[in-house]
C-alpha positions as CSV (number, residue, x, y, z in Angstrom):
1,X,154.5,-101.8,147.0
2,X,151.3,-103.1,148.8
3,X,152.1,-105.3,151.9
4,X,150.4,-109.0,151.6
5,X,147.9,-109.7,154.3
6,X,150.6,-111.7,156.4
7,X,152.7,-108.7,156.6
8,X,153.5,-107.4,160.4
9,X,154.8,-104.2,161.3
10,X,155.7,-104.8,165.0
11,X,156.3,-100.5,165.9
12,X,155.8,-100.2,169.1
13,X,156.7,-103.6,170.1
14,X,160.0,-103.6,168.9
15,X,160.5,-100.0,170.3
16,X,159.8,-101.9,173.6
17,X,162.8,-103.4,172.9
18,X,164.8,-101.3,171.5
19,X,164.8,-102.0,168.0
20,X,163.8,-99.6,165.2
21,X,160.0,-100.8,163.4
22,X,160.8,-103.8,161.3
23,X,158.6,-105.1,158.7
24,X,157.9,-109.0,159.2
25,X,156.4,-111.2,156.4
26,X,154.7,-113.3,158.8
27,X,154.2,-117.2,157.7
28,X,150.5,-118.2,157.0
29,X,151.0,-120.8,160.1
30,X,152.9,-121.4,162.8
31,X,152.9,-124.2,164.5
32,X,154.1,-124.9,168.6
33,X,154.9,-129.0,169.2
34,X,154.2,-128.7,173.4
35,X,153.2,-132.2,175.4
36,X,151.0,-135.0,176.6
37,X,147.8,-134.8,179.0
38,X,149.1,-133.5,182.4
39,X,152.5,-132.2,181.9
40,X,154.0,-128.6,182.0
41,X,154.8,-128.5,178.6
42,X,151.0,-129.1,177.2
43,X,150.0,-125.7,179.3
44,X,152.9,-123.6,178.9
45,X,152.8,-124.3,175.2
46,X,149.0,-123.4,174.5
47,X,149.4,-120.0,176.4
48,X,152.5,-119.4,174.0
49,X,150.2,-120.2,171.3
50,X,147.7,-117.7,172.2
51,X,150.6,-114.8,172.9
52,X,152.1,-115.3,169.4
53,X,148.6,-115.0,168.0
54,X,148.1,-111.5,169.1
55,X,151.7,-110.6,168.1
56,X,151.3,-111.9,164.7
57,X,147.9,-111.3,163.5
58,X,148.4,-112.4,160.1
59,X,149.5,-116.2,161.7
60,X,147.5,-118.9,162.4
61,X,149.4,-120.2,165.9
62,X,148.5,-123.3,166.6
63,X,149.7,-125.2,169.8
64,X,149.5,-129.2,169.2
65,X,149.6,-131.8,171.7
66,X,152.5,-134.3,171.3
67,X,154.3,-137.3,173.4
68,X,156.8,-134.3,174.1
69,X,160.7,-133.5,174.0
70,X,162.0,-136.4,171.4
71,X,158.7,-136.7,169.3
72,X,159.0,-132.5,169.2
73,X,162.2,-132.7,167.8
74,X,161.1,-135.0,164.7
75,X,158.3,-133.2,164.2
76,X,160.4,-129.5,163.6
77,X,163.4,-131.5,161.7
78,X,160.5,-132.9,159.5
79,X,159.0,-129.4,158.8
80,X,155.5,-130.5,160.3
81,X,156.4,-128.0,163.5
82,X,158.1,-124.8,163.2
83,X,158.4,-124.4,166.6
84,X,159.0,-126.7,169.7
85,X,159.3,-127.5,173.2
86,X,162.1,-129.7,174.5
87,X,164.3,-130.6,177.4
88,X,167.8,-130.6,176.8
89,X,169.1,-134.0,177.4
90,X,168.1,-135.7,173.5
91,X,169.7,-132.8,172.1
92,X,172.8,-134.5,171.2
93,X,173.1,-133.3,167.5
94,X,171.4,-130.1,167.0
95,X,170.6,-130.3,162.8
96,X,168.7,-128.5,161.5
97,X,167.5,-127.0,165.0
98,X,167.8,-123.7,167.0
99,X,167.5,-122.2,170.3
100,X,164.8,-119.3,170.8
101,X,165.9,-119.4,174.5
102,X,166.1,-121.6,178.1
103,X,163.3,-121.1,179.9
104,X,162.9,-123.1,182.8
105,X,164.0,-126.6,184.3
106,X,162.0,-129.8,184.7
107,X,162.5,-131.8,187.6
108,X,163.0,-136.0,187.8
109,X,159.9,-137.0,190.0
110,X,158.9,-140.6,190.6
111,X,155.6,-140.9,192.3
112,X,154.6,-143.6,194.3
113,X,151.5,-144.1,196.6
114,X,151.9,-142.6,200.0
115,X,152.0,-146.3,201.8
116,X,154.4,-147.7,198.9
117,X,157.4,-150.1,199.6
118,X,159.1,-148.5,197.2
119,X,162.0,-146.0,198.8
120,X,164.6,-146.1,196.3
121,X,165.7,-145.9,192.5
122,X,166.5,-149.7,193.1
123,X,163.0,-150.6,194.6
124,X,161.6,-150.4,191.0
125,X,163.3,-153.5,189.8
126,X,160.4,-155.8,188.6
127,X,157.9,-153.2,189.7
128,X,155.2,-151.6,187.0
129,X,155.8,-148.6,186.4
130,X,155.4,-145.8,183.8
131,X,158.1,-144.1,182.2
132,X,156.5,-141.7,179.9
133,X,154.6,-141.8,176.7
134,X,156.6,-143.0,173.6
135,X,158.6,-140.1,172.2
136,X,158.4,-138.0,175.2
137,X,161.6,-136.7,177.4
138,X,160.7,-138.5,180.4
139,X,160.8,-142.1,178.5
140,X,164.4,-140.6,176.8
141,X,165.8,-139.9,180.4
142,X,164.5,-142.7,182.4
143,X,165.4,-145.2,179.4
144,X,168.8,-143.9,180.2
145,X,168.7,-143.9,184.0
146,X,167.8,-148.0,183.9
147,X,170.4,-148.7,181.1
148,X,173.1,-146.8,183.5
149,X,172.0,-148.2,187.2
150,X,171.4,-151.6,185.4
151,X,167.8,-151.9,186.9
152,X,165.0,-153.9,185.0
153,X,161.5,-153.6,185.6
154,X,157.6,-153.9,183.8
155,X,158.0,-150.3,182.1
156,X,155.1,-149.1,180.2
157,X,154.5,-146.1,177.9
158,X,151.5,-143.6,179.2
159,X,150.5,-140.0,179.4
160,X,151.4,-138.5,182.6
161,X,147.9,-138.1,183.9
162,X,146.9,-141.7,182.8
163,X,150.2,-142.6,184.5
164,X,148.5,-141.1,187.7
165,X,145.0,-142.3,187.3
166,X,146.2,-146.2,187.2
167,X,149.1,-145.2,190.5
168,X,146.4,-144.0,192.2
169,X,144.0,-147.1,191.4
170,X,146.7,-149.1,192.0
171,X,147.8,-150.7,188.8
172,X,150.9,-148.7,188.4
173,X,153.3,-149.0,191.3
174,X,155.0,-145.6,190.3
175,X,155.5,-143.1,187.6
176,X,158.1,-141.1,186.3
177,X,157.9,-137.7,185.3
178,X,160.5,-135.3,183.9
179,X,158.5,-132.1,183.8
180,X,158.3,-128.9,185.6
181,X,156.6,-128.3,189.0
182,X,154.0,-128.7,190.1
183,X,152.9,-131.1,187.5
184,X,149.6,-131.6,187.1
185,X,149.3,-135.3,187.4
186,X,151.0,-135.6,190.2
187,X,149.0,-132.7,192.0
188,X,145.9,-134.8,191.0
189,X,147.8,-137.0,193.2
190,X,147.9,-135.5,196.6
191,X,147.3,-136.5,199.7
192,X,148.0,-140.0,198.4
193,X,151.1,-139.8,196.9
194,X,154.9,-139.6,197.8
195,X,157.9,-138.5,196.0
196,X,161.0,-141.2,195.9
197,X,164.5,-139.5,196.9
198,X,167.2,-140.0,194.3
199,X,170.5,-137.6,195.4
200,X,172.9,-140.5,194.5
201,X,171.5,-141.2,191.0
202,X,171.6,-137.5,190.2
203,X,175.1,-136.8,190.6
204,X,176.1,-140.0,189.0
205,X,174.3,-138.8,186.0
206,X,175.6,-135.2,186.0
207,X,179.2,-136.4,186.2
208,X,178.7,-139.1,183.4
209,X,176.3,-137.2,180.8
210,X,178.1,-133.5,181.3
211,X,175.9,-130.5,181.2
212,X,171.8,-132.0,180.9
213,X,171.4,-133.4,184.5
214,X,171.5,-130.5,187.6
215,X,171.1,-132.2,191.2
216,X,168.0,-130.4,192.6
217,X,165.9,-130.2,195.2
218,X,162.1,-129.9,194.7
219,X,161.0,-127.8,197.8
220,X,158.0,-129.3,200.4
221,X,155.9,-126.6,199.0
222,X,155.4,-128.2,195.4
223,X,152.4,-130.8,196.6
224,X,150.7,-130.5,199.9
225,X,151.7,-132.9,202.3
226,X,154.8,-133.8,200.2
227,X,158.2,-133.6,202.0
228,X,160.8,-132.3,199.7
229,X,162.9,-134.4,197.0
230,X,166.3,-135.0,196.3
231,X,166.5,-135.3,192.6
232,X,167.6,-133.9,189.5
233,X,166.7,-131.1,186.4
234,X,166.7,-130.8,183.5
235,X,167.0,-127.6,181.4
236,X,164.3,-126.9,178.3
237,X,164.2,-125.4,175.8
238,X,162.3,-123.2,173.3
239,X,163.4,-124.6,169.6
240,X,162.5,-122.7,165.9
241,X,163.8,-124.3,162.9
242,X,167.1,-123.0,161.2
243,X,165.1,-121.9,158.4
244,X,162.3,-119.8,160.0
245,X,162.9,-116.2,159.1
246,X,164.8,-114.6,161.6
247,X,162.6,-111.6,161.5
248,X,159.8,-113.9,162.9
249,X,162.4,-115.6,165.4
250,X,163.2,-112.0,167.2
251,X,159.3,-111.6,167.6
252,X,158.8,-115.1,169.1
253,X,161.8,-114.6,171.2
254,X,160.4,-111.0,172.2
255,X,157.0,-112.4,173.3
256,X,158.6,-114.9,175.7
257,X,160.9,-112.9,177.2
258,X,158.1,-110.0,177.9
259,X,154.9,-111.6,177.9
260,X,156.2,-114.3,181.0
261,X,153.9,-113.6,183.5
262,X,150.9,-114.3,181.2
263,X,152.5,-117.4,179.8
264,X,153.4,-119.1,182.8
265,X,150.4,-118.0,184.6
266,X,150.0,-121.3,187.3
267,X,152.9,-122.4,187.1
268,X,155.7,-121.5,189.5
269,X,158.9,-123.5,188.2
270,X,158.1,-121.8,184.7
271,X,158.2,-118.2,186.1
272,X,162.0,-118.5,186.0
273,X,161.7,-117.3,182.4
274,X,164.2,-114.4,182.4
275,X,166.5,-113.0,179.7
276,X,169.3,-113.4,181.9
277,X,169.3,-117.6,181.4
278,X,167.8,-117.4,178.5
279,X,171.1,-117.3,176.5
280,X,171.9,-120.2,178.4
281,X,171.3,-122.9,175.8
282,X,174.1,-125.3,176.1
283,X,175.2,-127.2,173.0
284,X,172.1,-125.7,170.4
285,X,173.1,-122.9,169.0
286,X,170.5,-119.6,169.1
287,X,168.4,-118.6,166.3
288,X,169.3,-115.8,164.3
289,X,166.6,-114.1,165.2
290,X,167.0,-114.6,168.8
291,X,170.5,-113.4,168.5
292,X,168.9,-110.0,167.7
293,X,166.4,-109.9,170.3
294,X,169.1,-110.9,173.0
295,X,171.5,-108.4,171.8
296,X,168.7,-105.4,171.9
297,X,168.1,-105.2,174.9
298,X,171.6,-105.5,176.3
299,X,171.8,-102.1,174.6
């Protein structure tokens, strides 16, 4: 029988690991929901993109720019993604949604200007400040964090690096940032910019929303001239639909997993990418199709 166009016969990558050739019917498209202007996600996700391209030939990969984590989810339970970036923490009901794998954390970071007042979670009360564009992680978790501490203040919606343009003309008092370091936006930042300390909020959060929330510490080598920050991570998350063929799942999962270096290329918080977290997924179940990966090479 003559193989369509679209089929894949991954040989020698899957002897890499450890698998016998498989033929893949690849999908005509593919398509990778990643972030907004200036955030982890957005970068991570286009060199993803361009990975799974070269792996699947027959695929047209393409990486779109999104408001992040909870707009990513809607768009793969809709069927307009296939494939998805997102932090843990809106996971609470994982339909229709699989894990490919962890793959690094994002960190809490609210920047303020270098010479700011503002010291403390509760200095934001009645302050402007940013929390995120609309559907993103970051507003999801700081939404939360003001609900929980009981703090009110002018929150807008932005992208990250418009967050940091207006913080550092002054027009934003601080923005909030759940993404991983270093962040663009805030690096666009330095030399005028200064992280605010959170340890207390962090483990209140971790002992009242079990499992999402880490307390973490972003090292003084993140941003030049920045001391280091108590805080808190977050875990993310690469996501497939429950329908995508499994088959195409385990060459997703494969490219991750061995392709890291090129992927996260820039970014150091990302270069934690190993198969050894990678199962660790908390309450979303894993793919199919990363099931089989995982289980190859434990062989």
């Amino acid at each position: 029988m003559s193989l369509s166009r679209r089929t894949l016969l991954l040989g020698a990558g899957l002897a890499l690991a450890g698998c016998t050739p498989r033929r893949v019917e690849a999908p005509a498209e593919l398509v990778l929901a990643t972030g907004p202007e200036g955030a982890v996600f957005r970068e991570v996700g286009g060199a993803l993109a361009a990975a799974l391209a070269e792996q699947l030939p027959g695929t047209k990969v393409t990486a779109i720019p999104t408001a992040a984590s909870v707009e990513n989810l809607q768009l793969l339970r809709s069927g307009e993604a296939q494939l998805a970036l997102s932090s843990l923490d809106p996971i609470d009901v994982p339909q229709s949604v699989r894990a490919v794998g962890r793959l690094y954390d994002s960190f809490m970071q609210i920047a303020v200007p270098a010479g700011s007042p503002i010291h403390t979670f509760g200095d934001l009360a009645g302050k402007r400040i940013s929390l995120g564009p609309i559907g993103s992680g970051t507003e999801f978790t700081a939404e939360r964090m003001l609900e929980f501490f009981g703090l009110s203040a002018m929150d807008e919606r932005m992208a990250h690096a418009e967050a940091s343009r207006r913080v550092a003309n002054g027009s934003l008092d601080a923005m909030l940032a759940l993404t991983g370091i270093p962040t663009p936006a805030i690096t666009d930042l330095q030399g005028n910019v200064r992280l605010v300390n959170i340890p207390l909020e962090a483990v209140k959060l971790a002992e009242k929303y079990k499992g999402p929330y880490i307390p973490a510490t972003i090292p003084s080598t993140t941003y030049e001239d920045v001391p280091a920050n108590q805080t808190f991570a977050v875990p993310n998350l690469l996501l497939a639909r429950e329908s995508l063929s499994a088959d195409v799942v385990e060459v997703v999962a494969r490219t991750v997993f061995t392709e890291t270096a090129r992927i996260v290329e820039g970014h150091p918080e990302a270069s934690r990418i190993n198969v050894r977290t990678g199962i660790a997924t908390g309450l979303v179940p894993l793919h199919d199709g990363a099931m089989r990966w995982f289980r190859s090479v434990k062989r």
